[in-house]
C-alpha positions in Angstrom: 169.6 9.6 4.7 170.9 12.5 2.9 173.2 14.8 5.5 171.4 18.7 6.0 174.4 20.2 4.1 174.0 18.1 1.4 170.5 19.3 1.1 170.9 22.7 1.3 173.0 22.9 -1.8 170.3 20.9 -3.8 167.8 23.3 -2.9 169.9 26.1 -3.5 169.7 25.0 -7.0 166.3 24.3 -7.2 165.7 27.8 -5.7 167.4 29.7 -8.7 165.1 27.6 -10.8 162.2 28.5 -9.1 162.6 31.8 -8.0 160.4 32.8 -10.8 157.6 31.0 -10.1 155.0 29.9 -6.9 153.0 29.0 -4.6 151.4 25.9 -2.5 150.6 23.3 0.4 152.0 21.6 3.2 151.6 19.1 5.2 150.2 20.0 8.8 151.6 19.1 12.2 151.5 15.6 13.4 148.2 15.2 15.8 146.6 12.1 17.1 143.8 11.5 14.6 145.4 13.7 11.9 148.1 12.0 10.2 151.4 14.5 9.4 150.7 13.1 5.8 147.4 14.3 5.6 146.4 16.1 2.5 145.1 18.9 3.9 146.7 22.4 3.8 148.9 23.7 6.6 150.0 26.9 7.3 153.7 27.8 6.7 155.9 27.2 9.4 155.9 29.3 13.0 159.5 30.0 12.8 160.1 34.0 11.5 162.2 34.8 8.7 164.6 37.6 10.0 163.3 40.9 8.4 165.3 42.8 5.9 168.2 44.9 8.2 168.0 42.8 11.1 170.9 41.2 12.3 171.2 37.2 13.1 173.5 34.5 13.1 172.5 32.2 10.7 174.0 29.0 9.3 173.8 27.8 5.5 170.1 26.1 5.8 168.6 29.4 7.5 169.7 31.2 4.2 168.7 28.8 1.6 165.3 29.1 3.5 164.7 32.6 3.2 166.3 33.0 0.1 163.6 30.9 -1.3 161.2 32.7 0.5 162.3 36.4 -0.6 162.6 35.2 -4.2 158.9 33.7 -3.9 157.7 36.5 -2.0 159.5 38.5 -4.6 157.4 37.0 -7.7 154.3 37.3 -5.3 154.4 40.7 -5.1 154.9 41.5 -9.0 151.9 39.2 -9.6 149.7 40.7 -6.5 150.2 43.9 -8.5 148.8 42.9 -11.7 145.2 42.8 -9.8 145.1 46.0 -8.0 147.0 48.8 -6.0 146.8 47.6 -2.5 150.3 47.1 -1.4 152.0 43.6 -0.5 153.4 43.8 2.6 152.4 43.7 5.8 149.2 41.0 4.6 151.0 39.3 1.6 151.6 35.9 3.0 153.6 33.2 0.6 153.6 29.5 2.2 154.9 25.8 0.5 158.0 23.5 0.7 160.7 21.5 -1.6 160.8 18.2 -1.1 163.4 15.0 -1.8 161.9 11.8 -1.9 163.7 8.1 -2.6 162.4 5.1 -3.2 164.2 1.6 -3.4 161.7 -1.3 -4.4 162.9 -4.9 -4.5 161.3 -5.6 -7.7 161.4 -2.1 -9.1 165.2 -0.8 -8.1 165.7 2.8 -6.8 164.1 6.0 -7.8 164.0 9.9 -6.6 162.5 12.3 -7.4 161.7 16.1 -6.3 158.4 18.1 -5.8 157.2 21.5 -4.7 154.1 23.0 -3.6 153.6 27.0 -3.2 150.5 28.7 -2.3 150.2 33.1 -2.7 147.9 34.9 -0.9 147.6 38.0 -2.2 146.2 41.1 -0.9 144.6 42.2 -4.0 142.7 39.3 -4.6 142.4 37.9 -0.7 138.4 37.9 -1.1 138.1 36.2 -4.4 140.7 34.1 -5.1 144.5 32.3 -4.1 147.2 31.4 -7.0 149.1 28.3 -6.7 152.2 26.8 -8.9 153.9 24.0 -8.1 155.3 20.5 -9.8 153.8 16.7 -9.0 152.6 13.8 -9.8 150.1 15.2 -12.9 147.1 12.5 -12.9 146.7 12.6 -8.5 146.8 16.3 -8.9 143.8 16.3 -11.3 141.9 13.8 -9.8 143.0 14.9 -5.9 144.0 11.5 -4.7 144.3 11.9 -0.9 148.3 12.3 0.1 148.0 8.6 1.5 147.0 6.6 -1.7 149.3 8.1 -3.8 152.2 6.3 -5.4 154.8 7.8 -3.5 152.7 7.2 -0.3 152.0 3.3 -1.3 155.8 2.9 -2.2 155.4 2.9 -5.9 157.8 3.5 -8.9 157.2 7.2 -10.5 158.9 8.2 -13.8 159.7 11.9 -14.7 157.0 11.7 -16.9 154.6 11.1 -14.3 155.4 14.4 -12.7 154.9 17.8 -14.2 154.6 21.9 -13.5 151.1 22.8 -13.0 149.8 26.7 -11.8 146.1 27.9 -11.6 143.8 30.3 -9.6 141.2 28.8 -6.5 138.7 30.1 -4.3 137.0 29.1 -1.2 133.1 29.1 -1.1 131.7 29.1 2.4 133.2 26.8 5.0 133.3 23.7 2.8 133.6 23.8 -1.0 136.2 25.4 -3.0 137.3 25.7 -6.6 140.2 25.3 -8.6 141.3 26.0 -12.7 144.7 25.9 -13.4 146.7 24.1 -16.2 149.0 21.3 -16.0 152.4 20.6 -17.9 152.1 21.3 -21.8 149.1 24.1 -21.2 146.5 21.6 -20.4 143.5 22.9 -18.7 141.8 21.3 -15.7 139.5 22.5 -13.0 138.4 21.2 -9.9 134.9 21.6 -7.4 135.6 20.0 -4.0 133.1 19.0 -0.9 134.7 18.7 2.2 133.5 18.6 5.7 134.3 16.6 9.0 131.4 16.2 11.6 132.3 14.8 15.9 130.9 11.3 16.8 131.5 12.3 20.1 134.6 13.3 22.1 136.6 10.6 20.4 135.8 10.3 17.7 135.3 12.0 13.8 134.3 10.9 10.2 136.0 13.3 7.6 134.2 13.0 3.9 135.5 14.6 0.8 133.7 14.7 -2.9 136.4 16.0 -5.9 134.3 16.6 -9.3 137.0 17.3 -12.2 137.7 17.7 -15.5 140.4 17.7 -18.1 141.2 17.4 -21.9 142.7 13.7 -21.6 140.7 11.7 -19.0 136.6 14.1 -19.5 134.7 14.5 -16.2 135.8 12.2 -13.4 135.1 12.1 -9.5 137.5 11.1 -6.3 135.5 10.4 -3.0 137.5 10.1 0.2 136.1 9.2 3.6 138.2 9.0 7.1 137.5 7.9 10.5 139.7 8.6 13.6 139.1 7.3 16.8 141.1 9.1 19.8 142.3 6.3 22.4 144.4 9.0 23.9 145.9 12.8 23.1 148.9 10.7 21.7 147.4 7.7 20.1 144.9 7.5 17.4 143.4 4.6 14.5 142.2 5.8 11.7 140.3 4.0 8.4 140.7 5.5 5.2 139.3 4.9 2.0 139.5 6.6 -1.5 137.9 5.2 -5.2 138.6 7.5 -7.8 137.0 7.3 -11.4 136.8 9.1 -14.8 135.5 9.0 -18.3 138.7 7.1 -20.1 139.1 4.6 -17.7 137.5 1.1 -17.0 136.8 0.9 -13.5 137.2 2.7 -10.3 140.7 2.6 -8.7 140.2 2.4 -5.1 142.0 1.7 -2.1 141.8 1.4 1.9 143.8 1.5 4.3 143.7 1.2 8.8 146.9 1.7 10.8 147.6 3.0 14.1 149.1 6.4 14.9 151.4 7.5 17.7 152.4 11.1 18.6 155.8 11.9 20.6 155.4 15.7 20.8 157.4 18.2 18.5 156.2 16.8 15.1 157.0 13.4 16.2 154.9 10.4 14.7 155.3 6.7 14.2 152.7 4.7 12.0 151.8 1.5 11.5 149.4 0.4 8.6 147.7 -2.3 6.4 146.6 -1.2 3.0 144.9 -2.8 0.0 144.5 -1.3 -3.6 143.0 -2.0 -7.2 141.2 -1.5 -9.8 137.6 -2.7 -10.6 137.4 -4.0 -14.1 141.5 -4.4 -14.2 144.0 -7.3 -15.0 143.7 -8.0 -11.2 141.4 -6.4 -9.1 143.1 -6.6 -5.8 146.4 -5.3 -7.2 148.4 -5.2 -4.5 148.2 -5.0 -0.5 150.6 -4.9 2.4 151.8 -3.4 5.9 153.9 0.1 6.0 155.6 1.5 8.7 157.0 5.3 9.1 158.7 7.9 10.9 158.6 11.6 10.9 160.0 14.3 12.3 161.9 17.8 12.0 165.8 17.4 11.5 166.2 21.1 11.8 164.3 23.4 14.0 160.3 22.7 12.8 160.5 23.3 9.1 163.6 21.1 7.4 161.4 17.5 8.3 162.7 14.0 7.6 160.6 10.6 7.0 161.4 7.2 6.6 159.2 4.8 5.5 159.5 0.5 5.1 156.7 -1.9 3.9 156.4 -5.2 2.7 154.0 -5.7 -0.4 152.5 -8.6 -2.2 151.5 -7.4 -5.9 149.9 -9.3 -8.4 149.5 -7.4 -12.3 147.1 -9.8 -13.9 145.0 -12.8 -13.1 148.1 -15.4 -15.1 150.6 -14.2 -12.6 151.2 -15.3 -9.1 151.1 -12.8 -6.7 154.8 -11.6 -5.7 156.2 -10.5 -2.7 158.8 -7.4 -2.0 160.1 -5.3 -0.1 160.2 -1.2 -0.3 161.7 1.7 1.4 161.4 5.5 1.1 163.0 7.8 2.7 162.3 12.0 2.1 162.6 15.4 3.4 161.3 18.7 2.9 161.9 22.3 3.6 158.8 24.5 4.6 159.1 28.1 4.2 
């Protein structure tokens, strides 16, 4: 587990790197039939930035936080002014997070690798549209694989190349479908229409369903369906089954994947999960490609936006039909600032 300190400097860096650029999503706070990895937007964190001319005693990690802030915040404002003459403050809201993620994978080795996420709200274009920029895995952002079937989430190797900058323009129609058209890393267009809605089956219990229609140069039209379902045994404690298939013009099949696990809260951002998961690829070298049990941790390190996770699972992956299915052992470990 890298020390705060440690981390601080890192994104210090990555701040000066960024400082010219924006905007994105965050994780929400851990509930009982809402995992803290859910892919749904959250808000940025509650904890204020000290205003310009106040005085506070702050420590190394307090600065590196609002100095990413001001410097996002900063760009925010030059592009909020390109649309209109309304001024930026005091509605001008900027809200995303850095994050740090390792991976060690028996038969893969070690890996890390860094991602950010910022989303602007501007005041000058607050009833038509929101900018975000940010830099991730390139193919689950197009296709908006849910946060728990991605590779990072299912323990699985990423390159560099698998990860790239991405920045676009979306807007919200009605309660439950929004747009998106940005371009990903070498100018490559894409755009998004997403469907999402959650009904109550009663006072414990909730199906969440979510459509994603997209396009882009390399893989045509494609579509991602999602569905959840959360059962409340208690305030604290929660199961959940989730499923995702995902499928597009150049490919084959239909990757898929499912997962069940139990949820426990402990108050204060505080969550322990344990899962079973299965995942493929209809048409592939092996259909069932690999399934297995993960466990994970989460919670803040440093007041309630520098969080930590830790995350171990056992697998047993098979790539083709000729190969025995393996067995191995994986462990991330990751933690991101919210600002």
């Amino acid at each position: 587990m890298l020390r705060p300190l440690a981390f601080a400097s890192l994104i210090g860096l990555s701040a000066a790197a960024f400082s010219g650029t924006a905007a994105a999503q965050e994780k929400p706070e851990a509930t009982a039939v809402t995992p803290a990895h859910s892919s749904a937007a959250a808000p940025a964190s509650d904890q204020p930035l000290p205003q310009d001319g106040q005085v506070e005693r702050t420590n190394v990690l307090d600065t590196t936080r609002r100095y990413v802030h001001d410097g996002v915040a900063w760009v925010a404002r030059g592009v909020d002014g390109w649309f209109g003459d309304k001024p930026f403050e005091p509605d001008g809201k900027v809200a995303g997070g850095i994050g740090l993620s390792f991976l060690w994978r028996q038969d893969e080795g070690f890996d890390w690798l860094t991602r950010f996420r910022v989303r602007l709200d501007l005041p000058n274009l607050r009833d038509k549209a929101f900018i975000f920029i940010g830099r991730d895995n390139e193919r689950e952002l197009v296709t908006d694989r849910p946060e728990g079937f991605t590779r990072r989430e299912q323990l699985l190797e990423e390159t560099r190349d698998d990860q790239s900058f991405f920045a676009g323009l979306g807007t919200q129609i009605g309660d439950f479908v929004s747009l998106r058209a940005g371009f990903r890393g070498g100018f490559k267009p894409y755009a998004q229409a997403r469907y999402q809605n959650q009904w109550q089956l009663g006072r414990r219990d909730e199906i969440e369903f979510k459509e994603t229609l997209f396009w882009t140069v390399d893989d045509g039209f494609g579509m991602t369906t999602a569905l959840n379902y959360g059962h409340r045994f208690s305030p604290s404690l929660a199961l959940r089954w989730n499923s995702a298939a995902t499928w597009a013009q150049e490919t084959d099949g239909v990757e898929w994947g499912s997962s069940v696990g139990l949820y426990k809260g402990f108050g204060s951002q505080r969550q322990l999960s344990l899962e079973a998961l299965v995942s493929g690829e209809t048409g592939g070298d092996a259909e069932v490609g690999e399934y297995g049990v993960r466990t994970r941790w989460e919670q803040p390190i440093y007041k309630d936006w520098l969080l930590t996770e830790l995350i171990l699972g056992y697998f047993w992956p098979r790539k083709d039909l000729a190969t025995e299915r393996g067995r191995t052992w994986a462990v991330g470990a990751g933690i991101q600032m919210r600002f």
